[in-house]
C-alpha positions in Angstrom: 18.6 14.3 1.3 17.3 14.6 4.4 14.7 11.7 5.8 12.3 13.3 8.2 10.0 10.6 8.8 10.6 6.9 8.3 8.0 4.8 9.9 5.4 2.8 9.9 1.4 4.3 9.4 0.0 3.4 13.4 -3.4 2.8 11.4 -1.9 0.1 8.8 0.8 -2.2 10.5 2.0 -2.8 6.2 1.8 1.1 4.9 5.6 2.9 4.6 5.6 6.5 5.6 8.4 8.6 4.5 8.8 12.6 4.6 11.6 13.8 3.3 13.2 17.0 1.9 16.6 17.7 -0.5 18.8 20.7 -1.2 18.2 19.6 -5.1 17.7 23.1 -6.7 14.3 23.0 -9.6 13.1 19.7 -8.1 10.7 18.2 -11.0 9.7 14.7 -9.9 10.7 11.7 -7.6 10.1 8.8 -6.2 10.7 6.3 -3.5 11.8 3.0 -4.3 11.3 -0.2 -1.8 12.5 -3.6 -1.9 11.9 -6.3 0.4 14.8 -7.9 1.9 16.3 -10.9 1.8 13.0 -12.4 -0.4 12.5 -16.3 -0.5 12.6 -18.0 -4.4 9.6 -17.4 -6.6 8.3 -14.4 -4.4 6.8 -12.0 -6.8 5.7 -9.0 -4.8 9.7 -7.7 -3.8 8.9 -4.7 -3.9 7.8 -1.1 -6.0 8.0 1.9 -6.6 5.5 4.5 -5.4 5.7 8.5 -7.2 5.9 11.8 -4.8 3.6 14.3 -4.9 5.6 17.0 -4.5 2.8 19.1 -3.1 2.4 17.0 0.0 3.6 18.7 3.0 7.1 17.4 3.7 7.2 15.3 0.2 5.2 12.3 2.2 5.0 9.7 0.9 2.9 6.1 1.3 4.6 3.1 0.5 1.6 0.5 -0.2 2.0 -3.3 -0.6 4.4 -4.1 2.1 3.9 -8.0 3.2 3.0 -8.7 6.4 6.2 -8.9 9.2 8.7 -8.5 6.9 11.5 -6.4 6.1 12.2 -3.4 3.5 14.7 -1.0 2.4 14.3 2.4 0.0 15.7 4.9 -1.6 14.7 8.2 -3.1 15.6 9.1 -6.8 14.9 13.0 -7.2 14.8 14.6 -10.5 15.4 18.1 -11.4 14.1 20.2 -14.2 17.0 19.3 -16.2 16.1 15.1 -16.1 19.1 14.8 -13.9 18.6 12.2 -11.5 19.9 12.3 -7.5 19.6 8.8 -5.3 19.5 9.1 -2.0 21.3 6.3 0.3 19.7 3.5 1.4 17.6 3.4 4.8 15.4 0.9 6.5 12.3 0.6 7.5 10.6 -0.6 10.6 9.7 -4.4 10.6 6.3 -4.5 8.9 3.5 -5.4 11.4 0.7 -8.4 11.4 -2.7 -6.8 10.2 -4.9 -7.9 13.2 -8.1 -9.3 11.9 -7.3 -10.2 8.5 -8.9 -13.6 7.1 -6.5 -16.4 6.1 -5.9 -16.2 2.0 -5.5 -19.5 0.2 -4.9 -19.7 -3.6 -4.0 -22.2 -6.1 -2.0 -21.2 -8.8 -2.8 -23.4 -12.0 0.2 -21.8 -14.1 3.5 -20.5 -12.4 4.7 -19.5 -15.2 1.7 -17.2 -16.5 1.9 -15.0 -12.6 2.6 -11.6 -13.1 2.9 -8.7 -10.1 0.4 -6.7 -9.3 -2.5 -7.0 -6.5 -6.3 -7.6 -6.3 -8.6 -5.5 -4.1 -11.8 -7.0 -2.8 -14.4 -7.8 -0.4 -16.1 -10.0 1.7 -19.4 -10.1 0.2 -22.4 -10.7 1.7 -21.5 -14.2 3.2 -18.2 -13.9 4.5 -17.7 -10.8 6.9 -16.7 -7.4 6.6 -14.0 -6.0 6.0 -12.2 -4.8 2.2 -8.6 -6.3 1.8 -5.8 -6.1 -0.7 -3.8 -8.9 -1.5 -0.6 -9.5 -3.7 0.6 -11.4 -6.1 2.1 -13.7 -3.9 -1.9 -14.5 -2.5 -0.7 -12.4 0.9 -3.3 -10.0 2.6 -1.2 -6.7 2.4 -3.7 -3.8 3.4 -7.4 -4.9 5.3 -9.7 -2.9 7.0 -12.9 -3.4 8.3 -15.9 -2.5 6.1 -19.7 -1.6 6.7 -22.2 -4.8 7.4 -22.3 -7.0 4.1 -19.7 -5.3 2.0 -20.2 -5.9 -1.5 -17.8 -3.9 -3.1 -14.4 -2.4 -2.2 -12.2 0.1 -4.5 -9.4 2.1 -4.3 -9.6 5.3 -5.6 -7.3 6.8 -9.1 -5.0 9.1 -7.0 -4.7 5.6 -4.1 -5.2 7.3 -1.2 -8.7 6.1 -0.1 -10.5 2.5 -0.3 -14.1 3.2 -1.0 -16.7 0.4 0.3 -20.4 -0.1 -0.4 -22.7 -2.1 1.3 -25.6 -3.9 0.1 -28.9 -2.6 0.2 -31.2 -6.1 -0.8 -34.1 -5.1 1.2 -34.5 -1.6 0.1 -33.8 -0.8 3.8 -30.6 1.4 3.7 -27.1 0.6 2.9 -24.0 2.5 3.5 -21.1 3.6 1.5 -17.5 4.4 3.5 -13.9 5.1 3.1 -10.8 3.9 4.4 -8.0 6.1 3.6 -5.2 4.1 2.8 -2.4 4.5 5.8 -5.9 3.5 8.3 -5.5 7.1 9.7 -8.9 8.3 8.2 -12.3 7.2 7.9 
């Protein structure tokens, strides 16, 4: 393996980008896996594991649901057309920025026991700003961007490279629909 590019996206402080290559003759599939380091008890979000399309220019890769000034490792695990699997070492990533701008998230968890991983994409709605966040299971913002005026709806698209966000249009006036693609580098 070879890691070209191991940083973080400049237009989402908490988005992985890794571009890699191998020598792995009839590459079928692979993935990068990420773990956070060194994570406190009862954190649920520790990390993932996000699939390569292996049409992308330089295999990259976006590594999505990073926690906010925090540390991660990965590995790649390449497969060939024979199901063999390859690992790559372990490398680091940069220390994760802060997402400037993002509102304060507080939950209340009723049930400890009945959390599960996973994340929730939303909005601000009409009353409370604009901007379309995603936050994790652990009730941390780990993606946020800012939206069109009264944002009433914000979703990520099926192949998760853009966050799609609609404005609403009350008054029959005009309302706007915008995306966000998910490493901030496109809008």
């Amino acid at each position: 393996f070879s890691i070209l590019t191991n940083e973080l996206s400049p237009g989402m402080a908490t988005v992985g980008v890794v571009e890699w290559s191998t020598t792995l003759p009839r590459l079928a599939s692979a993935r990068v896996v990420y773990a956070l380091e060194s994570p406190a008890a009862g954190v649920l979000a520790v990390g993932g594991s996000a699939p390569v399309d292996l049409k992308q220019a330089n295999a990259r890769t976006l590594l999505l649901g990073l926690k906010q000034s925090s540390r991660y490792s990965f590995h790649i695990e390449a497969t060939d057309a024979s199901g063999a699997v390859c690992k790559s070492a372990d490398y680091a990533l940069p220390t994760t920025g802060v997402l400037t701008g993002a509102p304060p998230i507080s939950r209340t968890v009723a049930n400890a026991s009945a959390q599960a991983p996973g994340f929730i994409v939303a909005s601000s709605g009409v009353t409370y700003g604009n901007f379309a966040i995603i936050i994790d299971a652990d009730g941390e913002v780990v993606w946020y961007a800012e939206a069109p005026n009264r944002t009433t709806r914000a979703r990520m698209d099926y192949e998760a490279e853009r966050m799609w966000m609609v404005s609403a249009n009350e008054d029959n006036s005009g309302g706007e629909m915008r995306f966000v693609s998910l490493d901030g580098q496109v809008t």
